[in-house]
C-alpha positions in Angstrom: -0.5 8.6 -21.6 2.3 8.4 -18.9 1.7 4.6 -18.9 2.1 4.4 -22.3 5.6 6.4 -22.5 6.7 3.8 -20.0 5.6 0.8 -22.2 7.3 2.7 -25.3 10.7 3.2 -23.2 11.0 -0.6 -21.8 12.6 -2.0 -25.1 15.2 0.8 -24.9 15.8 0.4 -21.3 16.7 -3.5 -21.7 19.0 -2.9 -24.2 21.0 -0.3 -22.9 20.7 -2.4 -19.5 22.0 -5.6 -21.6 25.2 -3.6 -22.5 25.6 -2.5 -18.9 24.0 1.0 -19.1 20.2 2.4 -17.7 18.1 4.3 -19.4 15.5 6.3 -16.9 11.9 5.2 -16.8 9.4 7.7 -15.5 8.0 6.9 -12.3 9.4 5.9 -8.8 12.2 7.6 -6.3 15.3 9.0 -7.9 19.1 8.9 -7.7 20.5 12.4 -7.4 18.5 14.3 -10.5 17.9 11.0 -12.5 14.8 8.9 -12.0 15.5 5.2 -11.3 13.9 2.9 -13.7 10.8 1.0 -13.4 11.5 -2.7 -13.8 9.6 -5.2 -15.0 8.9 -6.7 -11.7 7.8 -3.3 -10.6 5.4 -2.6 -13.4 3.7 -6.3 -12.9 3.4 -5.8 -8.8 1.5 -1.9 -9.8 -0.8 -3.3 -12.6 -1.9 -6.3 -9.8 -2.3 -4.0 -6.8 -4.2 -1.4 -9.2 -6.7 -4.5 -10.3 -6.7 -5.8 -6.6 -7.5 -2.5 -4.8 -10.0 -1.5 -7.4 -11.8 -4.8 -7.2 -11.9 -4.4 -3.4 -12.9 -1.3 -3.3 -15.6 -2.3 -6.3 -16.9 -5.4 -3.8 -17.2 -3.2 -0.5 -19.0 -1.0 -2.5 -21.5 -3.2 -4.1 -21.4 -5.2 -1.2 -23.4 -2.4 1.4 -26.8 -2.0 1.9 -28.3 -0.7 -1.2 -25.6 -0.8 -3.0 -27.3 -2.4 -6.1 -31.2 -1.3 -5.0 -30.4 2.9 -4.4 -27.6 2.7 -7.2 -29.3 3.2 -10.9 -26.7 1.7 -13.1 -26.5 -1.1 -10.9 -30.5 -1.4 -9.6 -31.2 -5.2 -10.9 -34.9 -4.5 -11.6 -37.6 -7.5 -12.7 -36.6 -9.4 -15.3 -37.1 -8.1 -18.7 -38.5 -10.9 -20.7 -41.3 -11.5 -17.7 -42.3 -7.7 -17.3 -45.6 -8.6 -18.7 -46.1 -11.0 -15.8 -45.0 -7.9 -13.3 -47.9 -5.8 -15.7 -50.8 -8.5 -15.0 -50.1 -9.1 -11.0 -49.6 -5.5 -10.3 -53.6 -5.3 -12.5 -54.5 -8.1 -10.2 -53.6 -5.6 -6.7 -50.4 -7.6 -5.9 -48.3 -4.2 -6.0 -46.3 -4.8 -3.0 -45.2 -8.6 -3.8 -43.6 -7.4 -7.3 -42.0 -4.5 -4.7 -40.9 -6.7 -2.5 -39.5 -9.1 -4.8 -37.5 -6.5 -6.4 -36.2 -5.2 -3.6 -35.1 -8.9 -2.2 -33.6 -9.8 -5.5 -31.0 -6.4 -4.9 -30.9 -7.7 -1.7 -29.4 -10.8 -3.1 -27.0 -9.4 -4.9 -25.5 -7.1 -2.2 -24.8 -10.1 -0.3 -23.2 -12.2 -3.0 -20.7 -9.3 -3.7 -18.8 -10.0 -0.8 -17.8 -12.8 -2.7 -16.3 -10.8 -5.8 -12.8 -9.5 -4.5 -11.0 -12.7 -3.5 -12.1 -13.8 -7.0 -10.7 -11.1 -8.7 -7.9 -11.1 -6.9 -6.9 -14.9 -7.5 -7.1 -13.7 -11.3 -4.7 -11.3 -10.6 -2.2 -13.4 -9.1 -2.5 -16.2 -12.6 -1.7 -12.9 -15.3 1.1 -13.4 -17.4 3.5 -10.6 -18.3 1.8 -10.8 -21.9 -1.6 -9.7 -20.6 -0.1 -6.6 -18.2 1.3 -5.5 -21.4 -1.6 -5.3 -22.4 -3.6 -4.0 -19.9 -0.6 -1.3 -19.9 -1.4 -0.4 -24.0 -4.9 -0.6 -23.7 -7.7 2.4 -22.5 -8.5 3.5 -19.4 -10.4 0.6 -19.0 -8.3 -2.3 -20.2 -7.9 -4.3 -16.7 -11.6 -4.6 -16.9 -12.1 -5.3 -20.2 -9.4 -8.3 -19.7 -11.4 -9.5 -16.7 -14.4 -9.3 -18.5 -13.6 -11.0 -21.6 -11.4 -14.3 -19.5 -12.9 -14.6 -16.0 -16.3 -13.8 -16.8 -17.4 -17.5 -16.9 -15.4 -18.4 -13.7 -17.1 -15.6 -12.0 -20.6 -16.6 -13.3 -19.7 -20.2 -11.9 -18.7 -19.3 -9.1 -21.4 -16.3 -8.0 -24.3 -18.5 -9.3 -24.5 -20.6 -5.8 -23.8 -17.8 -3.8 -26.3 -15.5 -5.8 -29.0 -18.8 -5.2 -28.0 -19.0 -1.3 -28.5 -15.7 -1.1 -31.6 -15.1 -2.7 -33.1 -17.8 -0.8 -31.8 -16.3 2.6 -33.5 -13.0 1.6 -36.9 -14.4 0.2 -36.6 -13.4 -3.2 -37.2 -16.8 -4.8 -40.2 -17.4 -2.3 -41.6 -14.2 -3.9 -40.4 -15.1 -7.6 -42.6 -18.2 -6.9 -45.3 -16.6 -5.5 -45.7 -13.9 -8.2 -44.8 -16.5 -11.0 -47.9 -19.0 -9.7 -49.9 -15.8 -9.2 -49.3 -15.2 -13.2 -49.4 -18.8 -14.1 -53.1 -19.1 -12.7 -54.4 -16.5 -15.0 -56.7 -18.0 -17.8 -54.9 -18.7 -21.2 -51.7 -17.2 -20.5 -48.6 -18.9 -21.5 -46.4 -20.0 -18.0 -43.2 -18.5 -16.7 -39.9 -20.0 -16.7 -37.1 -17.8 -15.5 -33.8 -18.9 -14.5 -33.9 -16.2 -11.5 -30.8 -17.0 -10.4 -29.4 -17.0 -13.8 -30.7 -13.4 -14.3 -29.7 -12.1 -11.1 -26.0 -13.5 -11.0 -25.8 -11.7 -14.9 -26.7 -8.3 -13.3 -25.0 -8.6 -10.2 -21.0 -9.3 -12.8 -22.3 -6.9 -14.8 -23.1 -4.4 -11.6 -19.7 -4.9 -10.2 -17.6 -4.6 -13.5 -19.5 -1.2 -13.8 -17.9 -0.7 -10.7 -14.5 -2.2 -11.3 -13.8 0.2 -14.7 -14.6 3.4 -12.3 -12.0 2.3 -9.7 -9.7 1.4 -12.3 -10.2 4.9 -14.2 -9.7 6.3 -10.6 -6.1 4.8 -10.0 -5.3 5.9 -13.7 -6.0 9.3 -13.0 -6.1 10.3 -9.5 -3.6 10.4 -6.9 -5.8 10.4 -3.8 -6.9 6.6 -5.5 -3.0 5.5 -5.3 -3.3 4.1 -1.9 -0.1 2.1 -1.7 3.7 3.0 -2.4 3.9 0.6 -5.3 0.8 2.4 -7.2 2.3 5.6 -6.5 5.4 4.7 -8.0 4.1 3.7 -11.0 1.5 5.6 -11.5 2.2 8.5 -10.3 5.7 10.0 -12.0 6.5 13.6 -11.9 9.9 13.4 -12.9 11.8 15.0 -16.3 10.4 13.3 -19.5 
């Protein structure tokens, strides 16, 4: 709401500041009783640092040990479309290779999120003034949404090696081969092809966006989340309406 007021004020406040005058805009320090107006340069430089601490905080915390495996919107578990190859190795006593792969293939994606924040944050740096607008008009998820919808594909491109470097470091696609020849051995059944590390870099983005749209929520609405003076200016106004 706040951040909508200021989007609703900014037209005013360049005219008047075209004909020499200033019109307050909530947020920031204040001269004598008036609050000083948010520019434009302001409101840019708090919508980046809000997407660049969020995504930070999003990859540290995806990034940890367990982070995807002990986390249930985030746990990556065996691939959907092959559970029924899980179903027949787990008949055939192989219960702790389909653990252990699962485990790896979390394992995987833990690692790879180190990756994430210096790509989100070169995103941030390429926005245009159009698309912080907005981010400023849209929910309490709109810097998200806007990272989903146009970097999604240049975060899949990018992941997909590190996911595959990673999953070979950890072992996961030594089991994913081993349960898949298990299955593939069994009379009359049709063979496995999984892109594994298709699937895995797909729920590792969609893991850390999960993540992303809380920190994002967090800055919006909590102070504690406004880490640095520029977020706290403009997110955090106080001042006469």
């Amino acid at each position: 709401m706040k951040m909508r007021l200021i989007l609703l004020l900014l037209p005013i406040s360049i005219l008047f500041n075209s004909c020499g005058l200033t019109i307050p805009i909530p947020g920031g320090p204040t001269t004598g009783n008036t609050p000083a107006p948010l520019t434009d340069a302001e409101i840019l430089a708090g919508l980046r640092e809000a997407i660049e601490v969020g995504s930070r905080k999003a990859s540290q915390s995806a990034n940890r040990t367990d982070g995807y495996f002990k986390n249930p919107r985030l746990f990556i578990p065996f691939p959907s479309e092959a559970q029924n190859v899980a179903d027949k190795v787990r008949q055939l006593g192989f219960n702790k290779l389909v653990d252990d792969f699962v485990l790896t293939l979390n394992r995987g994606a833990e690692d790879a999120a180190s990756k994430a924040a210096p790509i989100f944050a070169d995103a941030v740096k390429k926005m245009a003034w159009e698309d912080v607008k907005g981010i400023l008009k849209g929910n309490e998820t709109a810097a998200t949404d806007y990272f989903r919808k146009h970097t999604r594909k240049p975060l899949y491109d990018a992941f997909y090696p590190v996911i595959k470097n990673s999953l070979d470091q950890v072992q996961a696609t030594k089991h994913w081969t081993d349960i898949t020849a298990t299955y593939n051995k069994i009379p009359l059944v049709k063979p496995v092809n999984t892109d594994l590390t298709a699937y895995a870099t797909n729920r590792a983005l969609d893991g850390l966006f999960i993540l992303l749209a809380e920190e994002e929520g967090k800055i919006r609405k909590d102070p504690v989340s406004r880490i640095t003076d520029i977020l706290k200016r403009v997110f955090g106004y106080t001042g006469p309406m």
